[in-house]
C-alpha positions as CSV (number, residue, x, y, z in Angstrom):
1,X,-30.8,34.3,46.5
2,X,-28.7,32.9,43.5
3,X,-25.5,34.0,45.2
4,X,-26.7,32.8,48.5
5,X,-27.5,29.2,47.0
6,X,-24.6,29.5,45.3
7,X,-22.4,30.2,48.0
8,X,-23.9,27.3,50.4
9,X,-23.8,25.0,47.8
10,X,-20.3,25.3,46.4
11,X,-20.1,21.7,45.0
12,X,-23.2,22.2,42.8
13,X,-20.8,25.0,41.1
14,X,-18.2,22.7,40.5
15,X,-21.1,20.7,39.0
16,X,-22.2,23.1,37.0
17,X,-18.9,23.8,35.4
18,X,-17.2,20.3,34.9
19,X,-20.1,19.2,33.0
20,X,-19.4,20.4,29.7
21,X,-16.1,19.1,30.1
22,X,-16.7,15.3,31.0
23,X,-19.6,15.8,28.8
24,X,-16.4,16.7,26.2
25,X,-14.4,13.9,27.5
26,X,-17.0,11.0,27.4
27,X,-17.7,12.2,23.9
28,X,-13.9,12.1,23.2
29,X,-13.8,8.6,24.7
30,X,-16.6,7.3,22.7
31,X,-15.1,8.6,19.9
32,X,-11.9,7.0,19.8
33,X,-13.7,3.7,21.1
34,X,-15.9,3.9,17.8
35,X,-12.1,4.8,15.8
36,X,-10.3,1.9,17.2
37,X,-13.6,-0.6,16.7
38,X,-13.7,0.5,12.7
39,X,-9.7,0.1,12.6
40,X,-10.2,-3.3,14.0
41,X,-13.1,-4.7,12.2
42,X,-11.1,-3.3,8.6
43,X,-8.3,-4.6,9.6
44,X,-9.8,-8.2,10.3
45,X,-11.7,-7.7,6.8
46,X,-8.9,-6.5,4.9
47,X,-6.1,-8.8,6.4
48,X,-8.7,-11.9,5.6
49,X,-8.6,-10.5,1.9
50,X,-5.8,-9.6,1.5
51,X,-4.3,-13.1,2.8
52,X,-6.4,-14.9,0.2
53,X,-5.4,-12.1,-2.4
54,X,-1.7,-13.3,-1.4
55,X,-2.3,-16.9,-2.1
56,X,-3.4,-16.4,-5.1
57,X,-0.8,-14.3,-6.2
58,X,1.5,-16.7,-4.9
59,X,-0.6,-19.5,-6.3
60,X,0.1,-17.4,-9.8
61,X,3.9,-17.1,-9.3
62,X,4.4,-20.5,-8.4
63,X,2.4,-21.9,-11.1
64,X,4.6,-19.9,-13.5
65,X,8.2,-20.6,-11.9
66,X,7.3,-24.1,-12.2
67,X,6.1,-24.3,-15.7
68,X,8.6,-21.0,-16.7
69,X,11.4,-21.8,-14.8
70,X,13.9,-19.5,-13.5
71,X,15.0,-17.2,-17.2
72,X,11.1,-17.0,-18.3
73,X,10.2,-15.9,-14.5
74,X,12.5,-13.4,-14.1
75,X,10.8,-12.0,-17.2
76,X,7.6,-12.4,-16.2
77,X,8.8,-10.8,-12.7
78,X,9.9,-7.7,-14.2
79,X,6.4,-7.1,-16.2
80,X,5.1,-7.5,-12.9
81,X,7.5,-4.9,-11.4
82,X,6.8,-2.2,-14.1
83,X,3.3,-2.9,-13.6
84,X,4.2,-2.1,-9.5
85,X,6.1,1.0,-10.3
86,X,3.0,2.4,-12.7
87,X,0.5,1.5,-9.6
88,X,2.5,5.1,-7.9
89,X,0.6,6.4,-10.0
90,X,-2.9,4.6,-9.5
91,X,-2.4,4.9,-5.6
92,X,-1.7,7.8,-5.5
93,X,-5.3,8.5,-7.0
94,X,-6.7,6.0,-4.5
95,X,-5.3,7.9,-1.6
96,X,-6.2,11.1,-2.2
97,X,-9.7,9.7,-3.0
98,X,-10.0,8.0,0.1
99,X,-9.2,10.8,1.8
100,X,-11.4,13.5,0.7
101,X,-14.4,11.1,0.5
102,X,-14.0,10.4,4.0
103,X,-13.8,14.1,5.0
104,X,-16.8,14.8,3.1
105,X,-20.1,13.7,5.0
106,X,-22.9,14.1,2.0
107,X,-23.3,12.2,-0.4
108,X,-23.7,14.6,-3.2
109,X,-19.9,15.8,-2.3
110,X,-18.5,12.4,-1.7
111,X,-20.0,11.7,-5.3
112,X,-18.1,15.1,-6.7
113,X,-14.7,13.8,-5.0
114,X,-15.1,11.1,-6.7
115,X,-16.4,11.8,-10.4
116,X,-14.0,15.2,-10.9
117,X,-10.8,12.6,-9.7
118,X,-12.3,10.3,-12.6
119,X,-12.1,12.4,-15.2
120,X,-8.5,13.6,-14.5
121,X,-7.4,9.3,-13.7
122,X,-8.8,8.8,-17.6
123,X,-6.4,11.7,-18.6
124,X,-3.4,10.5,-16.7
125,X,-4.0,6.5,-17.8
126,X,-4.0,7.4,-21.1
127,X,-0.7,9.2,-21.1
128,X,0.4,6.8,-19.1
129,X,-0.1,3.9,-21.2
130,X,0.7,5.7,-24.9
131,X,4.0,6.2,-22.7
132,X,4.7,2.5,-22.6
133,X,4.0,1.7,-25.8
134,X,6.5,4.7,-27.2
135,X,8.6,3.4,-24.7
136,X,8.7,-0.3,-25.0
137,X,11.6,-1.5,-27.3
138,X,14.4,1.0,-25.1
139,X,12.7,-0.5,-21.7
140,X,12.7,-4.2,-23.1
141,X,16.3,-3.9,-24.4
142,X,17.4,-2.4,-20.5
143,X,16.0,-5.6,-19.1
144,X,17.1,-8.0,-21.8
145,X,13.3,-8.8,-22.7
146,X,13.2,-10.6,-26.3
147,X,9.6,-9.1,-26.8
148,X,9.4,-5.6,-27.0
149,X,5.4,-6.4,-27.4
150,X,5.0,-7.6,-23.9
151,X,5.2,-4.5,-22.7
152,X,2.8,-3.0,-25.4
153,X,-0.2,-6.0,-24.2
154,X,0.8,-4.5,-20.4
155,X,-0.1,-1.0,-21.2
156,X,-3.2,-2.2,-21.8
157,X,-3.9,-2.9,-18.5
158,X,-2.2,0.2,-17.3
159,X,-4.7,2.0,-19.2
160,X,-7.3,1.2,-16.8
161,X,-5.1,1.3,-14.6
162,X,-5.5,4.8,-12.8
163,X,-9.5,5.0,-13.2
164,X,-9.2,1.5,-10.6
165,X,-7.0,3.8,-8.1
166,X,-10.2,5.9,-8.2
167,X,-12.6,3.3,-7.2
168,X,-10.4,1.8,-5.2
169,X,-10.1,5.0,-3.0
170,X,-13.8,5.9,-3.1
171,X,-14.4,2.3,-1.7
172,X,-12.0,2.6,0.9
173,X,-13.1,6.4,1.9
174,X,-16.6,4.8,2.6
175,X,-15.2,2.1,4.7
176,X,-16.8,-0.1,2.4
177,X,-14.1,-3.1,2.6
178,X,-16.3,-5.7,1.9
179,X,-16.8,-4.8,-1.4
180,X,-13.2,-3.3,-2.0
181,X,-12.0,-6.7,-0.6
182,X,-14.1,-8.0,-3.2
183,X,-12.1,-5.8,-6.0
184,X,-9.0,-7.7,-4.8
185,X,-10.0,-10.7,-5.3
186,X,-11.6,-10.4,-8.1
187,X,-8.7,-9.3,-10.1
188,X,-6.2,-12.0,-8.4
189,X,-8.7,-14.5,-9.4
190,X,-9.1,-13.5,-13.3
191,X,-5.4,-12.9,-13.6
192,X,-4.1,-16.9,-12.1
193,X,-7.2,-18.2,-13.7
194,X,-6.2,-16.4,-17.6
195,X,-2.3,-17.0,-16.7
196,X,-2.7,-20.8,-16.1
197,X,-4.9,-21.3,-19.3
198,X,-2.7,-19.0,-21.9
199,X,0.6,-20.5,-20.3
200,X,-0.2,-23.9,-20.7
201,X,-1.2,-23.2,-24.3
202,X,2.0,-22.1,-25.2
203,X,2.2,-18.2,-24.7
204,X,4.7,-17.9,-22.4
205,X,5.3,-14.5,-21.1
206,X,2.9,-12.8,-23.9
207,X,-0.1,-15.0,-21.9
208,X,1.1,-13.8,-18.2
209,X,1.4,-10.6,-19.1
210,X,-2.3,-10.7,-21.2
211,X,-3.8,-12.2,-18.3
212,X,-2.4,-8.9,-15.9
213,X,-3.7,-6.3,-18.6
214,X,-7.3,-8.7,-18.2
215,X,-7.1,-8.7,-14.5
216,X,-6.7,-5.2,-14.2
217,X,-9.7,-4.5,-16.7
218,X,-12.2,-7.0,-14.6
219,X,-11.3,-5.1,-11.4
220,X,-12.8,-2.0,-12.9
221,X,-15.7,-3.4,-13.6
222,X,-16.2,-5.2,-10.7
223,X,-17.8,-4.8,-8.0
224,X,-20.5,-2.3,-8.5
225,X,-19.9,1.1,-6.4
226,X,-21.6,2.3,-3.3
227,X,-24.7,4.0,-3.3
228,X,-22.8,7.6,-2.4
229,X,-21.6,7.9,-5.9
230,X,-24.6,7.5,-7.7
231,X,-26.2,10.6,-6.2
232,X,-26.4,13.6,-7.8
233,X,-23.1,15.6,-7.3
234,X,-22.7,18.8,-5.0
235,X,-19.6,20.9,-5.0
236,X,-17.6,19.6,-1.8
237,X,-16.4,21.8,1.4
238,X,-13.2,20.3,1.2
239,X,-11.9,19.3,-2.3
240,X,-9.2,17.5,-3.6
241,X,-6.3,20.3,-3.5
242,X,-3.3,19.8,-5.6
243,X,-0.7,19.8,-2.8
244,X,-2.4,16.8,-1.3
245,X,-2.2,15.2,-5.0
246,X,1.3,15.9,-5.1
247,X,2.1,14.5,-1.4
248,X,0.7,11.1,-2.5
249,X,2.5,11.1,-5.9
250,X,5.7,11.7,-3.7
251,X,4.8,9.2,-1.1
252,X,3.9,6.5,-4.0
253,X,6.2,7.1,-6.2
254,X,8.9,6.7,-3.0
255,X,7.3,3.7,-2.1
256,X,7.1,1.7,-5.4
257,X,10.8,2.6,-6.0
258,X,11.8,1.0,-2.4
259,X,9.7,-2.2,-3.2
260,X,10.5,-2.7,-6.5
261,X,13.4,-1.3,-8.0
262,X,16.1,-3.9,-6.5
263,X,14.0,-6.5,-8.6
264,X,14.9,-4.7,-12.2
265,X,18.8,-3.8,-10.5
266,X,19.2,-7.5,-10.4
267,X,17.8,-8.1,-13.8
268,X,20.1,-5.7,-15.4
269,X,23.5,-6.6,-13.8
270,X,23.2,-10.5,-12.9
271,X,22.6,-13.9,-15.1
272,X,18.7,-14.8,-15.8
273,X,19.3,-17.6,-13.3
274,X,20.7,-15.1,-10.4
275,X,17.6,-12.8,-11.3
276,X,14.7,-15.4,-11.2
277,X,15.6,-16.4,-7.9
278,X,16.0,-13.3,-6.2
279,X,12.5,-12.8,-7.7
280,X,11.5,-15.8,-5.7
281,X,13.0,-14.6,-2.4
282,X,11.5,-10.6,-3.4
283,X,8.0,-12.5,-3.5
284,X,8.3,-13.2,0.7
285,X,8.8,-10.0,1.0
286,X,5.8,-9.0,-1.2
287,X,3.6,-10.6,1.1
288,X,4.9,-9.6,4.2
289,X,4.0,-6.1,2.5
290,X,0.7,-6.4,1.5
291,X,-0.3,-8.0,4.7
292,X,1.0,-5.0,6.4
293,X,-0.5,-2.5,4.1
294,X,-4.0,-4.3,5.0
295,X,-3.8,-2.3,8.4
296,X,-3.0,0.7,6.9
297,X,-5.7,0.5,4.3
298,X,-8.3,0.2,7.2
299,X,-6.6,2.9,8.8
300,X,-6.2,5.6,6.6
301,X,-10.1,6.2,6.1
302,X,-10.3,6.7,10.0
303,X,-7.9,8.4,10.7
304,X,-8.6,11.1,8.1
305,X,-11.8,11.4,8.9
306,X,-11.2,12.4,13.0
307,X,-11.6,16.0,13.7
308,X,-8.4,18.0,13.6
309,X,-8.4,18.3,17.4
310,X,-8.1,14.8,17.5
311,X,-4.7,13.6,18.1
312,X,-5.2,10.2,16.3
313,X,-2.9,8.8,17.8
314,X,-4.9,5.9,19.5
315,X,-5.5,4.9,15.9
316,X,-2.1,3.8,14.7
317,X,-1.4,1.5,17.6
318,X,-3.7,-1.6,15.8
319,X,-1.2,-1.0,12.3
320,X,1.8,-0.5,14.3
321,X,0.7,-4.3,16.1
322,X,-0.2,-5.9,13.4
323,X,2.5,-5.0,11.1
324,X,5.1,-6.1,14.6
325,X,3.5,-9.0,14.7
326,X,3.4,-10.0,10.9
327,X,7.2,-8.8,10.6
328,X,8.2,-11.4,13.5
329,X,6.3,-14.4,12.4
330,X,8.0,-14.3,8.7
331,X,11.6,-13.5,9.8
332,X,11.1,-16.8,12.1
333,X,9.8,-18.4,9.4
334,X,11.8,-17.8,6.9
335,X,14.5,-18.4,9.1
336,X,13.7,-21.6,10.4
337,X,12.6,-22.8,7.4
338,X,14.1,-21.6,4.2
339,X,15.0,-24.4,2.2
340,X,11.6,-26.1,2.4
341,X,9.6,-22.6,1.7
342,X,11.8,-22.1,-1.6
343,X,13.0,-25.6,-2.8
344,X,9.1,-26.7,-2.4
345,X,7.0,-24.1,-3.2
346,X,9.2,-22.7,-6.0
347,X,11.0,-25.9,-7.1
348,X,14.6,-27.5,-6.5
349,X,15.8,-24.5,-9.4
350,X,15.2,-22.0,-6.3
351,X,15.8,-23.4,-3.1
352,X,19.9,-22.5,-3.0
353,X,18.8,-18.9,-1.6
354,X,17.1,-20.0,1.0
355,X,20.0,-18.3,3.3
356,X,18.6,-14.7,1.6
357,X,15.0,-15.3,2.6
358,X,15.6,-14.3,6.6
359,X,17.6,-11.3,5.3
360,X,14.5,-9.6,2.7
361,X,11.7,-10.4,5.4
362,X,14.1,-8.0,7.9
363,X,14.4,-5.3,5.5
364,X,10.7,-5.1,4.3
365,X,9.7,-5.7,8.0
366,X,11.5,-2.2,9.1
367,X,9.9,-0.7,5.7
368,X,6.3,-1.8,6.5
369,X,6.6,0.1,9.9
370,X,8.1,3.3,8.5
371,X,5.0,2.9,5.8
372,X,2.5,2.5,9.0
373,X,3.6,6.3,10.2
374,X,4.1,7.9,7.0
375,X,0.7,6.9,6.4
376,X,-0.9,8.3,9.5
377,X,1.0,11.6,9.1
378,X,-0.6,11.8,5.6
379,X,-3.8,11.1,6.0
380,X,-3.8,13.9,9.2
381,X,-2.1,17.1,7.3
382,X,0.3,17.5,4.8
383,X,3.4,15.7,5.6
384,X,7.0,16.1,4.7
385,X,8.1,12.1,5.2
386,X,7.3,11.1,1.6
387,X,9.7,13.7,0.6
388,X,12.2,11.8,2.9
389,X,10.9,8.4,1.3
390,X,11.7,9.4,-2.1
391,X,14.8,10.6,-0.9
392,X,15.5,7.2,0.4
393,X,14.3,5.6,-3.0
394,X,17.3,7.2,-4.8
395,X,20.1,6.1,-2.5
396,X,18.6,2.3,-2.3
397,X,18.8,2.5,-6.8
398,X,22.3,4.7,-6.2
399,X,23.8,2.1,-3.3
400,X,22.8,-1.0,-5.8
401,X,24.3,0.5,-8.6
402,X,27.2,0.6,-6.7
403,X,27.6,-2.0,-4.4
404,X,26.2,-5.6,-6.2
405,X,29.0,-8.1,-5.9
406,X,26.4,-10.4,-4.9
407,X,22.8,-10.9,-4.0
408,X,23.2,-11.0,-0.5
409,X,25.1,-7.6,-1.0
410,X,22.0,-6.0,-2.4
411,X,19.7,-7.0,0.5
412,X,22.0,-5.7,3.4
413,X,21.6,-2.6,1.8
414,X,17.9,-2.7,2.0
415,X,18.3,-3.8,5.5
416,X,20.6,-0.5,6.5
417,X,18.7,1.3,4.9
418,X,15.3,1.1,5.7
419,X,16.4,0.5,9.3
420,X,17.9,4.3,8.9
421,X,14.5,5.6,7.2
422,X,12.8,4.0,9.9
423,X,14.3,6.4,12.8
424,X,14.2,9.0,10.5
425,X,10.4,9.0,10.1
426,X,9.8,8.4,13.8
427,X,10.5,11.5,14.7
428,X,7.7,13.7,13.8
429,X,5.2,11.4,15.2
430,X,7.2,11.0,18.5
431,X,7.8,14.8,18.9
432,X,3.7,15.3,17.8
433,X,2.4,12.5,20.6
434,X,4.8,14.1,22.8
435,X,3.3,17.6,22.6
436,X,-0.4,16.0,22.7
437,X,0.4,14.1,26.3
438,X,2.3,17.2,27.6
439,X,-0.8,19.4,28.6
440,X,-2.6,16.0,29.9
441,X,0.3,15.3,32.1
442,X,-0.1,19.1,33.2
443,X,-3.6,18.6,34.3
444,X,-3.5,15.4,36.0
C-alpha cells in the first residue's frame, strides 16, 4: 500500500524529500537576514559614536594646534602616534577577545575567554610600559623631543593600556555597543576635557600627554561590564589558541605601522614646521579611518560568530558600502575645500597644505577597504593577509626612508601603495566567494 500511494502520488515524494531542504534554506535565509540586521544596527551605533568620538578628538587637536602651534603639535602628535603604535598591541587583545567570546554561547565560557586573556593583558602592559620608560631618552632624542619624561607620564597610560583591549573585545564579542560606544566616549571626553585645563595652565606637552595616560585609565574603569563576565567561569569549547593571538599581533602590528609610521618619518627628516602640518593633514585621514573601522567593529562579532558552513559573505557588503561611501565623501571634500578645512579649523599656520589633503584621504580610503577584507578573513579562519599587511608596513617605512624630497612625495607613496595592497588582499576573498556561488550556479 505504501508503494502503491507512493507510486500514484509522486509529487507527495517530492514533498517529502525537499522539505528538509527549504526547511534548510529558509533557516539559512533567516539567518543571514538576522546577520545583516545586527551588522546594520552596530554599524548605525558605532558610526554615531564613533563620529562624536572623532569630534572630540578633533576638538582636542585643534584646541592644541591653536594654543601649541605648529613645533609644540608636532610634539604632541608624535606622543599620540607612539601611543597608536602600542595600541597593536591592545587590539590585538581586543580582537582575539571579541572573537572567542562570540564563538562561545554560555556565559560561564564567555566569562573564562575573558578573565584568562586578563591575566595575560596585565602581564604584557606591564612589560610594555617598563619598556617605555627604559626606553624614553633614545626614543625622545630620535624624534627631537626636549622631554625625555613625556614619554615616561605616557607609559602610564600604556600600562592600562592592554587590560582596555580586553574589555574592549569582550564588549564588542557581546554585541554590546552601547556600552562599548560608551567606553569611547568616555575616554575622548576625559582626555580634551584634562588637555584643555593642564594646557592652559602652562604644561604644554607634559599636560596633553598627562591628560592621554588619564583618559586611558577612565576608560578602564568605565563603563561597568556585561552581565556574561560576572558569572562563574567554565572552561570554554573553543579557547583562545596562540596562532589566533599571533594573527592579530601580525594584523595589528601591520596596521598601526601603515597608519602611523609616516607621521614619526616626517618628524625625523623635515623642520618642526613641515612636521606639524603634515600632522594636521594625517588627522583627515585619521577620521576617515576610524569612521571606517566603525563597520568593521560591528562586523567582526557577526561574522565570527556564523557557522563555518556559512559563507559570510552577505556580511561584508554593509563595511565594504560604508567604508565606499565615507572614502568618496572626504576625497570630495577635501578636495573641494582644502584651504577652508585647514586654514580654519587648524589656523592660518596650517592652511598652505591644503593641496595634500585630497591626496591622504585617497590613500587611507584604498587602506580602509583592504582593512574591511582582511578583517572578515580573520575573523572566519586563520588568514594569511596580515602577514601581507606587515609586509606592506616595511616597504611604506623603507620607500619613505628613501624617497622624502617633499611632503607630497611621502603621500604618493602611500597612495601606490596601498592601492597595490589593496588588489593584493582581494584575491582570496574573490577566489573564496567564487567557489561558494559555483555549486549554486550548478543547481539552478
Amino acid at each position: 500500500m505504501t508503494s502503491r500511494g507512493a507510486m500514484s502520488h509522486p509529487e507527495s515524494v517530492a514533498t517529502y524529500v525537499d522539505e528538509p531542504a527549504q526547511l534548510g534554506a529558509v533557516s539559512e535565509q533567516l539567518s543571514q537576514r538576522e546577520h545583516k540586521s545586527r551588522v546594520l544596527n552596530g554599524s548605525i551605533i558605532m558610526l554615531i559614536s564613533t563620529s562624536l568620538v572623532a569630534v572630540l578628538n578633533f576638538t582636542f587637536n585643534v584646541v592644541m594646534a591653536r594654543i601649541m602651534g605648529p613645533a609644540e603639535f608636532g610634539q604632541m602628535t608624535a606622543v599620540v602616534t607612539i601611543l597608536m603604535l602600542a595600541s597593536a598591541i591592545s587590539l590585538s587583545f581586543q580582537l582575539v577577545c571579541a572573537k572567542f567570546v562570540a564563538r562561545n554561547e554560555t556565559t560561564g565560557e564567555k566569562a573564562s575567554i575573558f578573565h584568562g586573556l586578563m591575566g595575560k593583558a596585565w602581564i604584557v602592559s606591564a612589560a610594555v610600559g617598563g619598556a617605555f620608560i627604559v626606553l624614553q631618552k633614545p626614543a625622545a632624542a630620535y624624534l627631537h623631543m626636549p622631554d625625555s619624561w613625556v614619554l615616561a607620564v605616557l607609559a602610564i597610560g600604556i600600562s592600562a593600556y592592554v587590560p582596555l583591549g580586553v574589555r574592549r573585545g569582550g564588549m564588542q564579542g557581546t554585541c554590546s555597543f552601547i556600552r562599548l560606544s560608551s567606553n569611547y566616549i568616555i575616554e575622548a571626553t576625559t582626555k580634551l576635557i584634562i588637555a584643555v585645563v593642564l594646557v592652559l595652565m602652562g604644561y604644554g606637552v607634559m599636560g596633553a600627554t598627562g591628560a592621554i595616560s588619564a583618559s586611558i585609565i577612565a576608560a578602564y574603569f568605565l563603563p561597568r561590564m556585561p552581565a556574561e563576565f560576572r558569572a562563574r567561569a567554565h572552561t570554554a569549547l573553543q579557547p583562545a589558541s596562540f596562532k589566533e593571538g599571533m594573527q592579530a599581533t601580525v594584523f595589528f602590528v601591520g596596521q598601526v605601522i601603515i597608519n602611523n609610521i609616516d607621521i614619526l618619518l616626517v618628524k625625523h627628516f623635515f623642520a618642526a614646521e613641515q612636521a606639524g602640518v603634515y600632522a594636521a593633514v594625517s588627522l583627515v585621514g585619521r577620521v576617515l579611518y576610524v569612521a571606517g573601522w566603525s563597520s568593521v567593529s560591528a562586523m567582526f562579532p557577526v561574522s565570527a560568530a556564523a557557522k563555518p558552513r556559512d559563507s559570510g559573505a552577505h556580511v561584508i557588503v554593509i563595511p565594504l558600502l560604508f567604508v565606499i561611501g565615507l572614502s568618496l565623501a572626504f576625497i570630495l571634500g577635501s578636495y573641494f575645500f582644502p584651504t577652508v578645512i585647514l586654514g580654519t579649523i587648524f589656523g592660518q599656520g596650517f592652511s598652505s597644505a591644503g593641496s595634500l589633503l585630497t591626496l591622504y584621504a585617497a590613500a587611507t580610503g584604498l587602506y580602509s577597504l583592504s582593512v574591511v577584507l582582511m578583517a572578515f578573513e580573520m575573523s572566519r579562519r586563520i588568514a594569511n593577509t596580515g602577514w601581507l599587511q606587515l609586509i606592506f608596513s616595511g616597504i611604506v617605512v623603507l620607500a619613505i626612508g628613501a624617497f622624502h624630497q617633499t611632503l607630497e612625495q611621502v603621500i604618493i607613496i602611500r597612495i601606490v601603495l596601498m592601492a597595490l595592497m589593496l588588489v593584493l588582499v582581494s584575491f582570496p576573498f574573490v577566489r573564496r566567494y567564487r567557489q561558494v556561488l559555483a555549486p549554486q550556479q550548478e543547481t539552478v
